[in-house]
VOPAGU-2260 file (C-alpha; in pm, 1 decimal, decimal comma):
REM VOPAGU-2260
SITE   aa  ch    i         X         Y         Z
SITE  UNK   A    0    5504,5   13405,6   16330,1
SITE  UNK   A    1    5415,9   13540,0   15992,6
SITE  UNK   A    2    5701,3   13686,4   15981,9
SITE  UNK   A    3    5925,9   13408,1   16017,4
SITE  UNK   A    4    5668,0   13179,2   15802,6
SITE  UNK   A    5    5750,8   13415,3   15504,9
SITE  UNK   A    6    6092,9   13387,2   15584,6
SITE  UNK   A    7    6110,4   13027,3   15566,1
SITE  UNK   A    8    5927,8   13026,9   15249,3
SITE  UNK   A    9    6161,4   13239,1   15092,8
SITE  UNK   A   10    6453,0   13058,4   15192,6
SITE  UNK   A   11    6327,8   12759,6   15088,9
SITE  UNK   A   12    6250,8   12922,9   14707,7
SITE  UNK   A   13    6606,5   13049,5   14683,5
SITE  UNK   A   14    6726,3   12693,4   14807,1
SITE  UNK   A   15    6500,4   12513,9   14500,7
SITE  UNK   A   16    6571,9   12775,8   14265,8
SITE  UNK   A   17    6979,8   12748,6   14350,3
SITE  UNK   A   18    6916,0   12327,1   14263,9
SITE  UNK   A   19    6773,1   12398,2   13975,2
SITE  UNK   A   20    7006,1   12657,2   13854,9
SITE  UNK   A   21    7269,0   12353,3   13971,4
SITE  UNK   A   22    7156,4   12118,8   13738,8
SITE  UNK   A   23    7261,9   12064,0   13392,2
SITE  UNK   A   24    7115,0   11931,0   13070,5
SITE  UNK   A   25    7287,7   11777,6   12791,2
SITE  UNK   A   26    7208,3   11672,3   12448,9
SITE  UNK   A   27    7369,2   11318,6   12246,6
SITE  UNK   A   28    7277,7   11307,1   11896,1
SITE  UNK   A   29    7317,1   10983,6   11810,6
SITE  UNK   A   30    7276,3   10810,7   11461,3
SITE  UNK   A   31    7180,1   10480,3   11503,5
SITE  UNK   A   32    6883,1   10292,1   11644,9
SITE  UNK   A   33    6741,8   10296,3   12023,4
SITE  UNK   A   34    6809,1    9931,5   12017,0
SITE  UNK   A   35    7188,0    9916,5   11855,2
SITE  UNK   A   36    7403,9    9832,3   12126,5
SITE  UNK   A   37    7594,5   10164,0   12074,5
SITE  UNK   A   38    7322,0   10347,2   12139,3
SITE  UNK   A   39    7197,3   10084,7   12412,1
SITE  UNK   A   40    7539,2   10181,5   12547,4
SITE  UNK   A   41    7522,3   10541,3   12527,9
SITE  UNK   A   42    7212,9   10504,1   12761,1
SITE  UNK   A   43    7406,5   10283,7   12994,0
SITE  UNK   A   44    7621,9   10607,7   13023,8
SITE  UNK   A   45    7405,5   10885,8   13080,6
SITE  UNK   A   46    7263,9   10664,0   13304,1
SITE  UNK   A   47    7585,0   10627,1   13485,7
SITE  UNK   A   48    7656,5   11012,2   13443,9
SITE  UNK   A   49    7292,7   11120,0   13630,4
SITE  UNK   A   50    7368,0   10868,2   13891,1
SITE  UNK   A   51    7720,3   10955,5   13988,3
SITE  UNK   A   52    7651,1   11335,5   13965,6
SITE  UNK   A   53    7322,3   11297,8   14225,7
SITE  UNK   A   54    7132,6   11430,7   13927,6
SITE  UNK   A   55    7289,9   11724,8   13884,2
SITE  UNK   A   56    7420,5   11653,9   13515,3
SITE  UNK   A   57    7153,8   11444,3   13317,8
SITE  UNK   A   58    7241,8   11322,2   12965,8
SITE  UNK   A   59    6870,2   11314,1   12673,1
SITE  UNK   A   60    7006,8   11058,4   12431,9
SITE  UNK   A   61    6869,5   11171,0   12089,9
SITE  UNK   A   62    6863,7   10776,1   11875,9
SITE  UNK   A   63    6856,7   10754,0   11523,2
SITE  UNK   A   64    6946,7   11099,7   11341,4
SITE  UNK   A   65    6638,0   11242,3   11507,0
SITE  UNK   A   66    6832,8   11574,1   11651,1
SITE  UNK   A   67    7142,8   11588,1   11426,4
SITE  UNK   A   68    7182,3   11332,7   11114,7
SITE  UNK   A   69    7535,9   11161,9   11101,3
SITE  UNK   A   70    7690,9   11423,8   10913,3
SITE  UNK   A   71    7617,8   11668,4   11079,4
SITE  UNK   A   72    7693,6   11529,5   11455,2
SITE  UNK   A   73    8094,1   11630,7   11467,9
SITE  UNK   A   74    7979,4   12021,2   11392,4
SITE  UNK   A   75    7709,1   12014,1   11615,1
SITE  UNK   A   76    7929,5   11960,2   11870,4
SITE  UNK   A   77    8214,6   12130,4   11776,1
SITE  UNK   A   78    7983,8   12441,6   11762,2
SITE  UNK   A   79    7818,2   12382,2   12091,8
SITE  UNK   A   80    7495,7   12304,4   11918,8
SITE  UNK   A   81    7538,2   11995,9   12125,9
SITE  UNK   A   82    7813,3   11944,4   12412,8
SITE  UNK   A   83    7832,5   11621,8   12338,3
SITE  UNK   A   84    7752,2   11360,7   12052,6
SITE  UNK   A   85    7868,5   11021,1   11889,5
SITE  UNK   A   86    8004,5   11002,6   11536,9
SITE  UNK   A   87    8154,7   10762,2   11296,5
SITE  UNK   A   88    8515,3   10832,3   11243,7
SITE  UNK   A   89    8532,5   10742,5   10896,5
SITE  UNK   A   90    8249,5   10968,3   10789,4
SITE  UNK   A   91    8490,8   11200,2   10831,1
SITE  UNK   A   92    8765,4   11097,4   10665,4
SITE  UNK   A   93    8717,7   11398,7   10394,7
SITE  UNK   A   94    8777,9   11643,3   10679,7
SITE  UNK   A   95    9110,6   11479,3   10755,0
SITE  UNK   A   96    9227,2   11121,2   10647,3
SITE  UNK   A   97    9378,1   11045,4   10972,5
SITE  UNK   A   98    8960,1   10957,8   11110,0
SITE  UNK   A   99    8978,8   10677,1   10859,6
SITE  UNK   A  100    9215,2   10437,6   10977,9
SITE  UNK   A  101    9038,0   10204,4   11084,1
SITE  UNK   A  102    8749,7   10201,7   10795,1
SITE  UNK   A  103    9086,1   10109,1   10581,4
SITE  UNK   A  104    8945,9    9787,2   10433,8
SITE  UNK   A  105    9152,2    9449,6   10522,6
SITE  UNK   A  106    9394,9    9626,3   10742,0
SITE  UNK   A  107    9319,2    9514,1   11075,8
SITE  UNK   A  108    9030,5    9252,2   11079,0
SITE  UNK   A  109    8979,7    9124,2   11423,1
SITE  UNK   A  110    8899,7    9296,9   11718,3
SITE  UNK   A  111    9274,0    9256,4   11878,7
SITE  UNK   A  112    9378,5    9404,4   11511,2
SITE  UNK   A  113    9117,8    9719,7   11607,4
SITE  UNK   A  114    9220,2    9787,6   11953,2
SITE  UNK   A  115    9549,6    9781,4   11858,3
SITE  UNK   A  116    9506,9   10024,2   11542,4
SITE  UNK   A  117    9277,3   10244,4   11820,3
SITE  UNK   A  118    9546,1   10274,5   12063,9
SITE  UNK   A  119    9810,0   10394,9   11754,3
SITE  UNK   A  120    9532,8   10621,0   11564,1
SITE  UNK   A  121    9456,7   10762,7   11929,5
SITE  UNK   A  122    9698,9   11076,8   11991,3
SITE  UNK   A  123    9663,6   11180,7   11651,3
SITE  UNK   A  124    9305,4   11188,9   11657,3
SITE  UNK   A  125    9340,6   11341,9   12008,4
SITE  UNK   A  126    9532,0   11627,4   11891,1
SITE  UNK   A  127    9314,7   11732,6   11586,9
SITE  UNK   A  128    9009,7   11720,6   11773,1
SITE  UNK   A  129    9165,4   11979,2   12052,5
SITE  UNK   A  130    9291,9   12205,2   11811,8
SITE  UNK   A  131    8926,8   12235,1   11702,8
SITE  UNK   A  132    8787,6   12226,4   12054,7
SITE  UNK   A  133    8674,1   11873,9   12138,4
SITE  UNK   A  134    8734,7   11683,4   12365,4
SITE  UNK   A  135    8764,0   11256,7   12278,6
SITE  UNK   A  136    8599,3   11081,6   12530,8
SITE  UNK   A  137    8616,8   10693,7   12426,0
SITE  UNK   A  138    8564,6   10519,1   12125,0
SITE  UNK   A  139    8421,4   10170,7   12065,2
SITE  UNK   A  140    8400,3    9930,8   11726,7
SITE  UNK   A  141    8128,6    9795,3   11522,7
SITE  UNK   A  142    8182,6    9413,9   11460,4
SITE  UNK   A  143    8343,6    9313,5   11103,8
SITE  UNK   A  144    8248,2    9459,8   10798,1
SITE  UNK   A  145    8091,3    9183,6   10521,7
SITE  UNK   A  146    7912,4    9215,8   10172,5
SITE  UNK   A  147    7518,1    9214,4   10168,2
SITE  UNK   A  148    7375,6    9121,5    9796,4
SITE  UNK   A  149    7078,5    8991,4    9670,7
SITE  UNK   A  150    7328,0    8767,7    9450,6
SITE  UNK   A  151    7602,1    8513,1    9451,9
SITE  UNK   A  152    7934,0    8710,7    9449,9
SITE  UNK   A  153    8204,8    8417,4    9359,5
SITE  UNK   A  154    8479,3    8751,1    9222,4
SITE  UNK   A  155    8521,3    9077,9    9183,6
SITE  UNK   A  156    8387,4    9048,5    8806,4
SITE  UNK   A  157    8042,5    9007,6    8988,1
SITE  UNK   A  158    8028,2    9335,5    9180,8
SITE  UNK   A  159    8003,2    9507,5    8836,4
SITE  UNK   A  160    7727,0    9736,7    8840,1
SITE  UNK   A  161    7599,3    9681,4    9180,3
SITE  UNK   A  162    7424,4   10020,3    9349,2
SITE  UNK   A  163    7644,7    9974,0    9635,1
SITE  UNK   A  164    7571,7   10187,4    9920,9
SITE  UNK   A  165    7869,6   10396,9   10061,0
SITE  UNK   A  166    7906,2   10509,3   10359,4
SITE  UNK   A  167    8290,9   10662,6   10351,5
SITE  UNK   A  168    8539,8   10748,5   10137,6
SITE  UNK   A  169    8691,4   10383,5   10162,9
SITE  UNK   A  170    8389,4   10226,2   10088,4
SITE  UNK   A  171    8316,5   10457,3    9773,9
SITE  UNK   A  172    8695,9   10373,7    9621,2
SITE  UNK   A  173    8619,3   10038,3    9642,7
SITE  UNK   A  174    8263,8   10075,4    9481,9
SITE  UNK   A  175    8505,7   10253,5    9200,2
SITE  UNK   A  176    8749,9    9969,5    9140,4
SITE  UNK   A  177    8539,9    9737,9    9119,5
SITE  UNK   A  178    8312,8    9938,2    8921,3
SITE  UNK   A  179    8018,0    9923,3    9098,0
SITE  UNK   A  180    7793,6   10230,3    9165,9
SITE  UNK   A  181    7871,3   10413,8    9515,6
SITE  UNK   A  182    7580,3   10571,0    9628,6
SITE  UNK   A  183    7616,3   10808,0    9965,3
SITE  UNK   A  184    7325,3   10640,1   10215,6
SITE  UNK   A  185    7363,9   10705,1   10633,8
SITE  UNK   A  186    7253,1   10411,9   10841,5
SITE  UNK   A  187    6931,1   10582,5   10964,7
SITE  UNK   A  188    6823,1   10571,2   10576,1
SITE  UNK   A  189    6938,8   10246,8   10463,5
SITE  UNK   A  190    6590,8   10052,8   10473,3
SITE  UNK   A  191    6459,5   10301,9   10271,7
SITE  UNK   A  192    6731,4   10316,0   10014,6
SITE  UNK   A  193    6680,4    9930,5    9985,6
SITE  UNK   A  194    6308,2    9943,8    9980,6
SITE  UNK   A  195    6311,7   10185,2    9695,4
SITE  UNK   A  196    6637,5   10009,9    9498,2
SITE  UNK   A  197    6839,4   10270,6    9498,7
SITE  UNK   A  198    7082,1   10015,2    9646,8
SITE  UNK   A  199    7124,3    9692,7    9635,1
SITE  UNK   A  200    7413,3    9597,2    9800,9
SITE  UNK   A  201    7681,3    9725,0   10052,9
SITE  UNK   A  202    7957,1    9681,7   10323,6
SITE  UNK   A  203    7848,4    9700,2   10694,9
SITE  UNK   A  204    7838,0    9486,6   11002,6
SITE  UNK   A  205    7643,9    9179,5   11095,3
SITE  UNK   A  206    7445,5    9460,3   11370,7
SITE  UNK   A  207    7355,1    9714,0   11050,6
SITE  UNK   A  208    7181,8    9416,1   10877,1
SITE  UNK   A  209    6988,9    9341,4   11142,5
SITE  UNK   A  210    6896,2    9712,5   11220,0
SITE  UNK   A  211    6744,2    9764,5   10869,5
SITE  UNK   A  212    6649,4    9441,6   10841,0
SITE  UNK   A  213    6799,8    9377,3   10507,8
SITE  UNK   A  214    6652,7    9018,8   10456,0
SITE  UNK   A  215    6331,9    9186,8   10360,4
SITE  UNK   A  216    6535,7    9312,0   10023,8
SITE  UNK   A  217    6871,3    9130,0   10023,6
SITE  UNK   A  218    6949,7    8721,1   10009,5
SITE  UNK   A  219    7340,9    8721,6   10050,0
SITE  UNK   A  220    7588,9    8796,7   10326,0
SITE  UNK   A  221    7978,5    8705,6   10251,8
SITE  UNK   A  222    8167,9    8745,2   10573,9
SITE  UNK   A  223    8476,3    8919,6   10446,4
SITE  UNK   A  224    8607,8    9041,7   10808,4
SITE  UNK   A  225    8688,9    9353,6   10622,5
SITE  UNK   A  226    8785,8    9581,8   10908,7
SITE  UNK   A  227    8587,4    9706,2   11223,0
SITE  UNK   A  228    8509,0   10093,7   11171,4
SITE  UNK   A  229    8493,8   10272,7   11532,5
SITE  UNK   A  230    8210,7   10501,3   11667,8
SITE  UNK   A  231    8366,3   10776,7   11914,1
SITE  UNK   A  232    8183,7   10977,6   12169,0
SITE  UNK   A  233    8323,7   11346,3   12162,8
SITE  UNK   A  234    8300,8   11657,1   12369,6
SITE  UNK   A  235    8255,6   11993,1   12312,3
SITE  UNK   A  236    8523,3   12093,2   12509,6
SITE  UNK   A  237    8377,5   12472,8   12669,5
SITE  UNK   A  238    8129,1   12275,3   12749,6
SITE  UNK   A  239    8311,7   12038,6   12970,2
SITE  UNK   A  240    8546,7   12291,1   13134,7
SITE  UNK   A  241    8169,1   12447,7   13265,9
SITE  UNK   A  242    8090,7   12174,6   13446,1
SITE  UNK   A  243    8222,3   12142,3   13846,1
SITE  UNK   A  244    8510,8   11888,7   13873,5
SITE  UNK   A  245    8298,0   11648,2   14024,3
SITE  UNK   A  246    8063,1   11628,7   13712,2
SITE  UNK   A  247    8420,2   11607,1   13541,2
SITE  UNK   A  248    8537,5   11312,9   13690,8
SITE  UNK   A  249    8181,8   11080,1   13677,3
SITE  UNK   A  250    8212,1   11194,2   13276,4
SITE  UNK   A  251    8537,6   11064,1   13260,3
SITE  UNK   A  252    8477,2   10764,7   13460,9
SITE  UNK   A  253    8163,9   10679,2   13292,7
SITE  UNK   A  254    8346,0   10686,8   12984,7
SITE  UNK   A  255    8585,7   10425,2   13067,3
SITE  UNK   A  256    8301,7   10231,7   13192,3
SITE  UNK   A  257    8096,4   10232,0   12847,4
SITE  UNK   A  258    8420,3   10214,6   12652,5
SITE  UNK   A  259    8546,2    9866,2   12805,8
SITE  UNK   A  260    8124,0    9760,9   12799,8
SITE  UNK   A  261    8058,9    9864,8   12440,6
SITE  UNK   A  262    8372,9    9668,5   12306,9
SITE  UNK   A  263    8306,0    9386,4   12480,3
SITE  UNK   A  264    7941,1    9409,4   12335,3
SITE  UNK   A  265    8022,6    9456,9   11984,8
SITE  UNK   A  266    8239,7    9162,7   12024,3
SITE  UNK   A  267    7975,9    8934,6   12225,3
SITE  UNK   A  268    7706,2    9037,2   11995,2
SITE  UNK   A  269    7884,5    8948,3   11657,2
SITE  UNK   A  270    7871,0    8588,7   11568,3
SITE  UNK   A  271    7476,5    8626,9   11681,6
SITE  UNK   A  272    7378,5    8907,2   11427,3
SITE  UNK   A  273    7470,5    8670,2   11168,9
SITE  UNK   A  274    7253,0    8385,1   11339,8
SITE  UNK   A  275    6964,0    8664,5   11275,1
SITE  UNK   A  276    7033,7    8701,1   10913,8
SITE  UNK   A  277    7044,2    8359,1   10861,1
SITE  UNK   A  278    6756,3    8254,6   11072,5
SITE  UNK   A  279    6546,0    8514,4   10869,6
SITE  UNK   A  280    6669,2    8343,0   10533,7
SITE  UNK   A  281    6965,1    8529,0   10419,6
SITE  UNK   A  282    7249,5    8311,2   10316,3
SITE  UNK   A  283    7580,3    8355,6   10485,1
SITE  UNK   A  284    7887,7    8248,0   10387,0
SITE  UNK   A  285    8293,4    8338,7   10362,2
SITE  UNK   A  286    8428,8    8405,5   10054,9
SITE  UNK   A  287    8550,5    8168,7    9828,4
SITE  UNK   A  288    8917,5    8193,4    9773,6
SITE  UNK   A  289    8928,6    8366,9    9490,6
SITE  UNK   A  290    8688,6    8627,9    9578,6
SITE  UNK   A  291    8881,2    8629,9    9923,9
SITE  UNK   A  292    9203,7    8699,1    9745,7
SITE  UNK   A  293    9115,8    8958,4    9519,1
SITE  UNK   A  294    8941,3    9154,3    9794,3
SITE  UNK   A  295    9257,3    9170,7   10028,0
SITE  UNK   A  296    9447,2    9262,7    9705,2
SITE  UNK   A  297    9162,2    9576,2    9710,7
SITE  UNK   A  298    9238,0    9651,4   10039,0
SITE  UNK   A  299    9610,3    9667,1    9989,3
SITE  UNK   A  300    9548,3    9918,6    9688,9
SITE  UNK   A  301    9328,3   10161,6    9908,4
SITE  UNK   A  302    9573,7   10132,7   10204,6
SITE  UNK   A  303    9844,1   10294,7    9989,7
SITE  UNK   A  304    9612,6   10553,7    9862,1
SITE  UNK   A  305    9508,3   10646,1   10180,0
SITE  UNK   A  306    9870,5   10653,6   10383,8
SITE  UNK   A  307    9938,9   10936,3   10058,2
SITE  UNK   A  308    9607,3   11123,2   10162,3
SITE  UNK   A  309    9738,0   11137,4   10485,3
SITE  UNK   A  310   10066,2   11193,0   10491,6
SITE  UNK   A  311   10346,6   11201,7   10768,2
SITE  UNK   A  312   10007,6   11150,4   11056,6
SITE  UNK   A  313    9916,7   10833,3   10805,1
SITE  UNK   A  314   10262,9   10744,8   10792,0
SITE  UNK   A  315   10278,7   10733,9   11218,8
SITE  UNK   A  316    9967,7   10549,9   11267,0
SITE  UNK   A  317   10086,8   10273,0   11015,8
SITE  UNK   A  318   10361,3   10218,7   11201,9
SITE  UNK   A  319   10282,1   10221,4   11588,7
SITE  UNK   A  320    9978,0    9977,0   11446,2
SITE  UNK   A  321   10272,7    9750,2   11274,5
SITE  UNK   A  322   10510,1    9759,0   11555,1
């Protein structure tokens, strides 16, 4: 009886220690808040990942820069530091212009605009990432970009001198024509940066405002509807290939899931992130005409400089978006 009682137990160890060798761990460094809806999304996924794989693949979602900052999410991944992460395309623009398409200010402005400049910037992002190992699983926007101040801006004669927070290359050239001050700041840093005046003003969505809580430093929002820049969640692609083609397939699915979820959320959540900066006594407004002109004039300057930086790739995206 001992015998077979030792028998059993050993069994039984190799069985456990088989599940656990079955199971696998991932990391996503995210950038933004545990309570952005990206990242509120992101959960939603691994969520949906863990479920559909019977536990076998689980998903730690890392919020707010605390694994990998911004910068440094697309090489974390692409060196297997993490198999899989969520980045901001246009912070990479400097790597290749073709990620900055959509941060291309006044080119597409609504979110039918954006899904339509997605579905064109798609294979070309597609293909770069592969060539460099990664793997795109789905991308999602933020809602439109507007001005935060802590004055009136009626032109571009009063965005002189502003310490104006840049997040991209876009967003720097227009800091430079209209001769403001671009100062590199990543969303995880922004209250800080405002807290301590090194800025005083910036671009970014309705949700960013409400994530730093700007109010506490800033009085003005001018909803320009300057474009929607896109998050994308990316895979290290090794990584992937490891996994059994069940895992495979609840990855993929998943991702279609939180794609369709987190656009639809961005969109939903929009008008009410301005509610919030109003309601805690920021003033919100459009753009007077003149200012509103001049602006898309802007954008129509840094959308010619950046189809040059980008070539025959720019070239194709600009015109399956224009079709």
């Amino acid at each position: 009886m001992r015998i077979i009682f030792a028998g059993a137990v050993a069994v039984g160890a190799l069985l456990a220690a088989q599940g656990a060798l079955a199971q696998t761990k991932w990391d996503l460094p995210a950038a933004y808040p545990a309570t952005n809806f990206h990242t509120i999304n992101l959960q939603k996924f691994a969520d949906g990942v863990k479920a559909a794989t019977g536990g076998k693949l689980e998903i730690t979602v890392h919020a707010n820069g605390s694994l990998f900052k911004a910068p440094e999410i697309k090489r974390a991944v692409q060196t297997a530091q993490a198999p899989i992460g969520e980045v901001l395309m246009v912070n990479l623009e400097n790597e290749d212009p073709v990620f900055g398409a959509d941060g291309v200010p006044f080119l597409a402005t609504s979110y039918a605009a954006s899904k339509k400049l997605a579905a064109a910037q798609k294979p070309v992002v597609e293909k770069k990432l592969a060539g460099q190992g990664i793997m795109l699983l789905y991308t999602c926007a933020w809602p439109p970009q507007g001005i935060y101040a802590k004055k009136e801006l009626n032109s571009l004669k009063d965005m002189e001198g502003l310490k104006w927070r840049a997040y991209s290359p876009a967003t720097s050239r227009l800091a430079e024509l209209v001769k403001a001050q671009p100062v590199t700041i990543q969303a995880a840093e922004l209250s800080q940066a405002l807290a301590t005046g090194k800025v005083d003003s910036f671009m970014s969505s309705g949700a960013t405002g409400v994530d730093s809580k700007v109010w506490e430093q800033l009085t003005h929002f001018y909803d320009t509807q300057g474009w929607l820049p896109k998050d994308m969640v990316i895979i290290n692609k090794a990584a992937y290939d490891k996994l059994d083609k069940a895992a495979q397939g609840a990855i993929v699915a998943e991702g279609k899931k939180a794609e369709a979820a987190c656009w639809a959320d961005s969109e939903r959540l929009a008008g009410g992130y301005l509610e919030t900066l109003a309601k805690n006594g920021m003033k919100v407004q459009k753009p007077n005409a003149k200012f509103s002109g001049e602006l898309s004039g802007l954008g129509k300057t840094i959308t010619d400089d950046w189809v040059k930086k980008a070539g025959a790739d720019g070239q194709a995206i600009l015109d399956a978006y224009r079709k």
